[in-house]
Kinemage of the C-alpha trace (Angstrom):
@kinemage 1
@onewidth
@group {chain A} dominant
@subgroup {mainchain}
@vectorlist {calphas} color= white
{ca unk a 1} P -4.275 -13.270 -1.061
{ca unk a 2} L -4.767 -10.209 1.499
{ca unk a 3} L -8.361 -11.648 2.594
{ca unk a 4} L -6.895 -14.999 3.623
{ca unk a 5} L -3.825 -13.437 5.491
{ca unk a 6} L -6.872 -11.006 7.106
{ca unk a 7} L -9.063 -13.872 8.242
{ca unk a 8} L -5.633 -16.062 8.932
{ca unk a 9} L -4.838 -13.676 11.492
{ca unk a 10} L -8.310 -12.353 12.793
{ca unk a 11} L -8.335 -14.614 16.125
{ca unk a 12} L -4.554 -13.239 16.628
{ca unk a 13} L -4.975 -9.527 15.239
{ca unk a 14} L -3.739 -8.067 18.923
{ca unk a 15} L -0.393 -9.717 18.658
{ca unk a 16} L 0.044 -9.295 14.580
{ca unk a 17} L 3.231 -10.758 12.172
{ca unk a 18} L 6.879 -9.627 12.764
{ca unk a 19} L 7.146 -6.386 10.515
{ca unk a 20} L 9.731 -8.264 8.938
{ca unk a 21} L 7.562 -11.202 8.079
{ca unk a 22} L 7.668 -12.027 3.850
{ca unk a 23} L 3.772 -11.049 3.731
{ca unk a 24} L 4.253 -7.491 3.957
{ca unk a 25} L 6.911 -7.512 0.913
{ca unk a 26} L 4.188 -8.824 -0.767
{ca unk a 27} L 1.653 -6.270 0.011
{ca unk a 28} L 3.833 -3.585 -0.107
{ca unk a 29} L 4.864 -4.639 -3.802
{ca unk a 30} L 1.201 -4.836 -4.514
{ca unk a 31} L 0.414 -1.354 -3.104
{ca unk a 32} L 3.405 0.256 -4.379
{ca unk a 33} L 5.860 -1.955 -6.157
{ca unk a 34} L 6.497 -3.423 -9.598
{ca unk a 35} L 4.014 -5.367 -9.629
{ca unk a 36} L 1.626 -3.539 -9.258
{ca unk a 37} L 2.811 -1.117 -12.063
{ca unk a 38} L 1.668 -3.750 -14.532
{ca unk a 39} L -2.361 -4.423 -13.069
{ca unk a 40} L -4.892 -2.353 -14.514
{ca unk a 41} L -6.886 0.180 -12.740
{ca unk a 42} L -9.903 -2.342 -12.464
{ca unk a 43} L -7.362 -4.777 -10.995
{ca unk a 44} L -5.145 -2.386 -8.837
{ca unk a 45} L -7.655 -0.358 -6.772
{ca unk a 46} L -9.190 -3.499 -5.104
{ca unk a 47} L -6.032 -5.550 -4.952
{ca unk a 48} L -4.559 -2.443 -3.513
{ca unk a 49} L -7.882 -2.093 -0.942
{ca unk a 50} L -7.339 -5.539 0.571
{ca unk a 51} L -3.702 -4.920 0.771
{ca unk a 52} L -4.115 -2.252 2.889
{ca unk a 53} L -6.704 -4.095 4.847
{ca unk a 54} L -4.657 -6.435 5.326
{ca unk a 55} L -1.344 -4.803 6.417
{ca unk a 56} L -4.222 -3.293 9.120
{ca unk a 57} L -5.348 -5.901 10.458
{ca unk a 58} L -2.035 -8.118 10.855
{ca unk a 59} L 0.969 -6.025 11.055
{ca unk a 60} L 2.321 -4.772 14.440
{ca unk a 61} L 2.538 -0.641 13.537
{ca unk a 62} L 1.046 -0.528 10.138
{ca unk a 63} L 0.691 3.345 10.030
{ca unk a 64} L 4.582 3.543 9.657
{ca unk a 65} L 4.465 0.594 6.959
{ca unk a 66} L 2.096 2.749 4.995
{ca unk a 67} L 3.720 5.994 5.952
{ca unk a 68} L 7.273 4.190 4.116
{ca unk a 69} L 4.945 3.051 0.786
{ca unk a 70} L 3.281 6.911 0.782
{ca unk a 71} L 6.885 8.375 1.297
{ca unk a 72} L 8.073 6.027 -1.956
{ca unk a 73} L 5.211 6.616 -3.671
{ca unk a 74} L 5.462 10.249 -3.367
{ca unk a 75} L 8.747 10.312 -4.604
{ca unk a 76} L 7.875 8.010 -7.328
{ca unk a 77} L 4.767 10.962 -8.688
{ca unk a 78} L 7.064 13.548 -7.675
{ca unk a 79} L 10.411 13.210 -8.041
{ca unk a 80} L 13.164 14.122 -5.359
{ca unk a 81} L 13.076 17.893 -6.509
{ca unk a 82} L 8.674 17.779 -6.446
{ca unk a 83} L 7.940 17.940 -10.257
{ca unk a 84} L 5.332 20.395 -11.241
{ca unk a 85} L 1.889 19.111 -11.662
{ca unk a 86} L 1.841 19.132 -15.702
{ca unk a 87} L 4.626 16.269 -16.062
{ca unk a 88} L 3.015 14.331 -13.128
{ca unk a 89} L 1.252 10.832 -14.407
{ca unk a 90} L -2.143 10.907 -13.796
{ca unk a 91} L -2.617 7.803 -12.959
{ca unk a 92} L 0.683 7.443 -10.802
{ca unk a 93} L -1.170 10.664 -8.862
{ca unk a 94} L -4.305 8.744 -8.601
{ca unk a 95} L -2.617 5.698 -7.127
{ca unk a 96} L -0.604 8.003 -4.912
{ca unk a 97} L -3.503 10.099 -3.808
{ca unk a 98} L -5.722 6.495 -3.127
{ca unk a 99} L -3.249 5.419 -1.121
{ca unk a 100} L -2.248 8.361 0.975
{ca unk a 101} L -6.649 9.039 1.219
{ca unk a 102} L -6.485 4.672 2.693
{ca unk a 103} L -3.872 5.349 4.959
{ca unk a 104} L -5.323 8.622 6.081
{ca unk a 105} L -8.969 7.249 7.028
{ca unk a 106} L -7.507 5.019 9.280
């Protein structure tokens, strides 16, 4: 999925997709949605990778993309009050903390 949109776009990566365009619901909800609530760990981290890869290298202003999924997700781990760290889900914090680390390095 997020390879082929990559290499779809890589001889058109200056001009990008319309931040509107359906592919980025569909990365989004695999970074942060429903979705990707039900894949594994084994599945999620390099579906989630690629994703982000992919919103990179084809969307027009990805860091505010990402900065909307890292806001949602960190209201998802922490609640709209900021929980305390003992009734956090680990592995929502992981996810969260892969994420904002992705989004961060580039």
């Amino acid at each position: 999925g997020a390879l082929v949109l990559e290499r779809a776009a890589a001889g058109d990566a200056a001009s990008g997709l319309a931040a509107d365009h359906a592919a980025f619901g569909a990365l989004s909800a695999i970074i942060a949605g429903e979705p990707a609530a039900h894949l594994s760990d084994a599945a999620w981290y390099p579906a989630c990778e690629q994703s982000l890869a992919a919103v990179y290298a084809l969307h027009q202003s990805p860091e505010t993309l990402i900065a909307g999924l890292i806001t949602t997700m960190a209201a998802d781990v922490f609640g709209e009050d900021g929980a305390s760290l003992a009734s956090v889900s680990t592995r929502a914090l992981a996810r969260f903390l892969f994420v904002l680390a992705h989004g961060g390095l580039r």
